[in-house]
N, C-alpha and C positions, 0 to 999 in steps of 0.2 A: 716901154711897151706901146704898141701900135694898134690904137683902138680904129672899129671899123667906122666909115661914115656915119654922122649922127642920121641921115635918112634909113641905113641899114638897119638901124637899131630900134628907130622906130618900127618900117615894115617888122621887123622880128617881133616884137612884142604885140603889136595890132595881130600878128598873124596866131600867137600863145594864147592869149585871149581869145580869138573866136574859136578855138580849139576849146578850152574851158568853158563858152555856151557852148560849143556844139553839142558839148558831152552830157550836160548840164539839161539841154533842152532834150536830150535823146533820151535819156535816166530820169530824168525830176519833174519835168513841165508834164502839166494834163493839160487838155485842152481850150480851147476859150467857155469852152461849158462845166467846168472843173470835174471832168469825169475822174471817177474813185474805181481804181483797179481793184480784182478780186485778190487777194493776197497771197491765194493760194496757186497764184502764177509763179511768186516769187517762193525763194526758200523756204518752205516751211518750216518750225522749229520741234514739230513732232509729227506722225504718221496722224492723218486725222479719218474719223469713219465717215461714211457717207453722209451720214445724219449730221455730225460736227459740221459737213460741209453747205448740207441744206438750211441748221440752222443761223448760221453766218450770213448766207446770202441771204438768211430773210433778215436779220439784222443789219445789213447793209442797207438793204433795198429801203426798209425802215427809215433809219438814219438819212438816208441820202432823199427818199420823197420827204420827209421832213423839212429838211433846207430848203427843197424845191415848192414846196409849200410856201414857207415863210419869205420865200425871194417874190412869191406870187406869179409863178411860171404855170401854165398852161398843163395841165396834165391829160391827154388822148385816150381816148377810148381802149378796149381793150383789142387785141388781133383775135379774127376769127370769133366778132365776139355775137353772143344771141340774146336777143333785149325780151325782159322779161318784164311783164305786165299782168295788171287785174282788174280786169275789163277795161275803162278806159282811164287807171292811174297808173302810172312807168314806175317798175320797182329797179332795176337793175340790168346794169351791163355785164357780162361774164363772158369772158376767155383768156387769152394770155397775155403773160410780157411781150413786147414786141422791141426792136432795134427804136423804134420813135418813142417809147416810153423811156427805154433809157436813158436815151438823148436829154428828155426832159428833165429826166431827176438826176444828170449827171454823171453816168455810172457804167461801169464797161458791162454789157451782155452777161448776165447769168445764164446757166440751166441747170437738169435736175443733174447732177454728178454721175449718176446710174442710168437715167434713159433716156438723156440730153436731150430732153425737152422743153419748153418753156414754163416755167412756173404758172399755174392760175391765178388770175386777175380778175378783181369784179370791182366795179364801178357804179354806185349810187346817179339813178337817172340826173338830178342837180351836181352831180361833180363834187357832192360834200365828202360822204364818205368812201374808202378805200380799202379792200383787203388781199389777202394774198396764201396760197393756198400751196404747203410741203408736203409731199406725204410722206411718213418717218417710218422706219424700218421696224424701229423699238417702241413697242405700243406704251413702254413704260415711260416715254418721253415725252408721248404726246401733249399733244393741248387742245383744249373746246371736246376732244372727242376723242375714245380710244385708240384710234389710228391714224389722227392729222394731226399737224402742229397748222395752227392758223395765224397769222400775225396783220396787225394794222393797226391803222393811223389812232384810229378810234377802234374802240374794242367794241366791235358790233358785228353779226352774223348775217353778211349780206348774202354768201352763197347764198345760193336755193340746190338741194342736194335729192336726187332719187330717195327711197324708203331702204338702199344697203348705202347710204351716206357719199355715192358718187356724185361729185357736180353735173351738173345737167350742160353738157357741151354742147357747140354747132353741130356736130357729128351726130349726136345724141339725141339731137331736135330734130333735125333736118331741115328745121325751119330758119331763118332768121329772126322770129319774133314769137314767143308764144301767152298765150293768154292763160295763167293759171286758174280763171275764177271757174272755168270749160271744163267740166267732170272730163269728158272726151281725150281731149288734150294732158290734163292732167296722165291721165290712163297711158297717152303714148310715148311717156317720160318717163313709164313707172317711178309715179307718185299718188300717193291715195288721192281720195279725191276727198273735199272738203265735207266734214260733219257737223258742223256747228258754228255757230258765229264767232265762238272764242278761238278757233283756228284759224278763221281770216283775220281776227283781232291780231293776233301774232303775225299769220304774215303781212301785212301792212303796216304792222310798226316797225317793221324794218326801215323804213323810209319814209313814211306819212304819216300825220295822225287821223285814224280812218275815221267814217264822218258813219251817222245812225243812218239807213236808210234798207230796202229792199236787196239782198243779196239770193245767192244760190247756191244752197248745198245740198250733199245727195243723204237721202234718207231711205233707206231701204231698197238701193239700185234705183231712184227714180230721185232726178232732180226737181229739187224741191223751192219757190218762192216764199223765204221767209222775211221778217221783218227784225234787224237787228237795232238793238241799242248798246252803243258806241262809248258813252259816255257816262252813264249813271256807275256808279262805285266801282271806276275801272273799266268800264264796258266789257263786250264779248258777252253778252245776253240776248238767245235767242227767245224770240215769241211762240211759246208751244201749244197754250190755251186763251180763248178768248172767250165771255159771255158778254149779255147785256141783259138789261130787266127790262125792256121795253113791248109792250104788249105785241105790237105790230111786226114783233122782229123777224125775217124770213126762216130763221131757224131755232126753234123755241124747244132746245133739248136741255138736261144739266150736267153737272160734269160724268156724274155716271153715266150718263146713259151714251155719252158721245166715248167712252172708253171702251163702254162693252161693245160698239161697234166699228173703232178705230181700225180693228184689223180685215173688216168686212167691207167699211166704205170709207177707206182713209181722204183725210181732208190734203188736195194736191196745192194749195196757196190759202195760207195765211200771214198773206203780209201788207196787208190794208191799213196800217194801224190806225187811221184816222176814220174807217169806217164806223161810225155809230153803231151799226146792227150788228157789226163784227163777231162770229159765235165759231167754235170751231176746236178740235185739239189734235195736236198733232202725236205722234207715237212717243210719249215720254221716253220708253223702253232704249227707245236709239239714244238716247240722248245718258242716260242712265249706264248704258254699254261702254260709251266713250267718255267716261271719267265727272261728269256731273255730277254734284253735290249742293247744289244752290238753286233758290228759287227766290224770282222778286216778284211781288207785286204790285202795281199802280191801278189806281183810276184815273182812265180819260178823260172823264166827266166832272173830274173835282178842278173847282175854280184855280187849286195848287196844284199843278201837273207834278210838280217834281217832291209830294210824300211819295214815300213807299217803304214798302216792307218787305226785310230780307229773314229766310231758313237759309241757315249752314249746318248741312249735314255732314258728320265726321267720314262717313264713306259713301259711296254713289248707291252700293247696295241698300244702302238704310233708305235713302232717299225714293229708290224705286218700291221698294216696301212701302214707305208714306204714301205715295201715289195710289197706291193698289187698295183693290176690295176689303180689306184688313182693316183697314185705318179709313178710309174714305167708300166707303161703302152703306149697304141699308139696313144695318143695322146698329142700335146702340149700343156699344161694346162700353164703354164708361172711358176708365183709361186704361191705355194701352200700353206695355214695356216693349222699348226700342230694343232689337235683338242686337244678343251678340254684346252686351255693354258697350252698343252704340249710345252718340249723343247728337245734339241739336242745338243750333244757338238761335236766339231771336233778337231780332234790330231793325232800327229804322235811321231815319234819313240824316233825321238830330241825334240817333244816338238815346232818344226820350224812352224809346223800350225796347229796352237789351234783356234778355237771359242770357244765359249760358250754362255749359254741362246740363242739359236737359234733359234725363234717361224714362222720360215718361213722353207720354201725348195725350193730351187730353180731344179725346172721340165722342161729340156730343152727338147721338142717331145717325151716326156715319157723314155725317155732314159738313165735318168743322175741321182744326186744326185748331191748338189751342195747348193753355198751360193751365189754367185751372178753369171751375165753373162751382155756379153756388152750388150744385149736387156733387158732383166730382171734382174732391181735391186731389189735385197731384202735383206732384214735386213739390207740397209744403208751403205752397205760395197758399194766402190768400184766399178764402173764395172770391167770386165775382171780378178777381183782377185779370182785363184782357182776356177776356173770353174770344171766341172764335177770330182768332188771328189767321188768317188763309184761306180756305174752299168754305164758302160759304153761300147758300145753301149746295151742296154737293149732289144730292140727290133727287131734286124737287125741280121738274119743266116749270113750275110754273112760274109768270113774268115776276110776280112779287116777293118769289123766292129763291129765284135762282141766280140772283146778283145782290143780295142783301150786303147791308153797308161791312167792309174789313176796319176793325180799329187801327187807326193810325194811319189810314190812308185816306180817309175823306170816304163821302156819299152820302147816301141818305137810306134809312131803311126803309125795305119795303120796296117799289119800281125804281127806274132811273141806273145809273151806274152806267161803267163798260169797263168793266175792269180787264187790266192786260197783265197775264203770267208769263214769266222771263225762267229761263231757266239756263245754269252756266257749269 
């Protein structure tokens, strides 16, 4: 038998072989970025729902910025996206997937299976964190929320979403950039606008850790300068009352008497807090509306800035009762039963004076807060232990009474003090 030229056989086989890549490189090879096909190009092994298919591609997308994470590749911005900020800190990028994000994490183009769209994309101003946003058909499915499934890197809630839970798009903005701290602004994103320091507390810690200083939120339709603290047991404590005991002070009222006229001559900025004279109270009631139950209080004036004294009330409504003519008013009621088999905790900074389950108040001539007193025992304690812990003098202008010293929190009785009430 008559074999062909040994050159024959070789072209033949060189030629069999690039046949085997070719096929090999058309089928098998991704490309020098090792992009990952969506699966659901090739055979499927069962009919899959829409949702089976939007949760895969966040599982993919996952997986694969995962890698691209850890390989330390560059991850872009978001397309279409609108950077969102509070006042002058950058919280976040928000818009979609784009052909260059995938690029980056390797991965062939997704969208939604149903309105072939681009999935949501939000991006933390530093590049740290990243999330990704389905929305699922089957509310029984969902995640973070009855009708999204949310998935990321880190499990962290960077959207920023309207008050019916829609992200806040370019479309939706109008703007490229918007400033949430802007009542206004807020307003043309329908989203409320902020009430209290413990809701900027929240949005900030999506990205930052927020720092105590002067903020603005709206108190009764009218943007309000208050002064938050950041950091004492958690932060998110807005400044709602302020006195001093100082003779010369330019507002020499006591806490009655600045309540009975809070809704006549509201105070429009109390956020001084290093003002000495500092006297002022802002509408509890707002604060009481939107889910408050806590009050702190310090002196400025004590050489230990950081004692103070925390009320936890079991619901907001107890607490706006505590506030009120009832319990801090001008007369001596002895003690008083918290409605409702409400209760009250008391503590401080050490932890050196805790109550708890507190179903009394002790009401010395409407002036005080308190658990027991040598005339009035209540709740079993003690006389004389920890008497007027809170509003003290409550009802009394005058300089030597109407900042008289809080146990546990430093002062001196009688003039002096500047004590500051937090409330969260």
């Amino acid at each position: 038998m008559k074999f062909p030229p040994t050159k024959y056989i070789i072209i033949g086989s060189a030629t069999i072989l690039l046949l085997i890549v070719g096929v090999w490189f058309f089928f098998f090879r991704t490309s020098d970025n090792d992009v990952i096909s969506d699966p659901i190009i090739e055979k499927p092994e069962k009919q899959e729902s829409a949702d089976d298919i939007r949760i895969r591609h966040m599982n993919l997308i996952k997986k694969s910025l995962d890698t691209a994470l850890a390989q330390g590749r560059k991850i872009p911005l978001p397309a279409n996206a609108v950077e969102i900020h509070f006042g002058s800190t950058p919280l976040v990028y928000q818009g979609e997937t784009s052909e260059f994000f995938y690029d980056a994490i390797g991965l062939n183009p997704l969208l939604d299976p149903v309105t072939q769209k681009p999935y949501a994309y939000a991006l933390s101003h530093d590049a740290t964190k990243y999330q990704f946003f389905a929305q699922l058909d089957d509310v029984q499915r969902g995640n973070f929320s009855t009708t999204t499934m949310v998935y990321s890197v880190w499990e962290t809630g960077l959207f920023v979403q309207d008050k019916e839970g829609n992200i806040i798009t370019l479309e939706k903005a109008r703007r490229p950039s918007i400033d949430l701290s802007v009542s206004e602004t807020r307003r043309t994103v329908w989203l409320d606008t902020l009430k209290s320091c413990r809701e900027i507390l929240v949005l900030k810690n999506m990205v930052t850790a927020p720092k105590s200083g002067v903020y603005t939120i709206d108190i009764d339709g009218r943007d309000t300068r208050v002064f938050c603290d950041m950091q004492t047991d958690g932060g998110g404590w807005t400044l709602f009352y302020t006195n001093n005991g100082y003779e010369d002070s330019p507002i020499q009222k006591s806490y009655v008497q600045m309540r009975e006229t809070m809704k006549t001559e509201p105070i429009l900025d109390l956020s001084d807090y290093n003002d000495k004279y500092l006297a002022g109270l802002l509408d509890y009631s707002h604060f009481t509306e939107n889910g408050a139950t806590e009050v702190l209080i310090r002196n400025r004036a004590s050489p230990d800035q950081k004692k103070w004294v925390k009320f936890v009330f079991s619901t907001a409504r107890t607490l706006d009762w505590a506030l009120g003519p009832l319990v801090l008013g001008k007369t001596d009621y002895g003690c008083v039963n918290l409605p409702r088999r409400d209760t009250w905790i008391i503590t401080n900074n050490d932890q050196t004076i805790t109550y708890s389950d507190l179903r009394q108040m002790m009401n010395h001539g409407g002036m005080s807060w308190g658990v027991s007193h040598q005339k009035y025992l209540c709740n079993g304690f003690e006389k004389g232990a920890n008497p007027h812990i809170g509003f003290y003098n409550a009802n009394s202008s005058l300089f030597s009474d109407r900042n008289r010293s809080n146990d546990g929190i430093g002062g001196e009785w009688g003039a002096g003090g500047e004590y500051r009430y937090f409330v969260r």
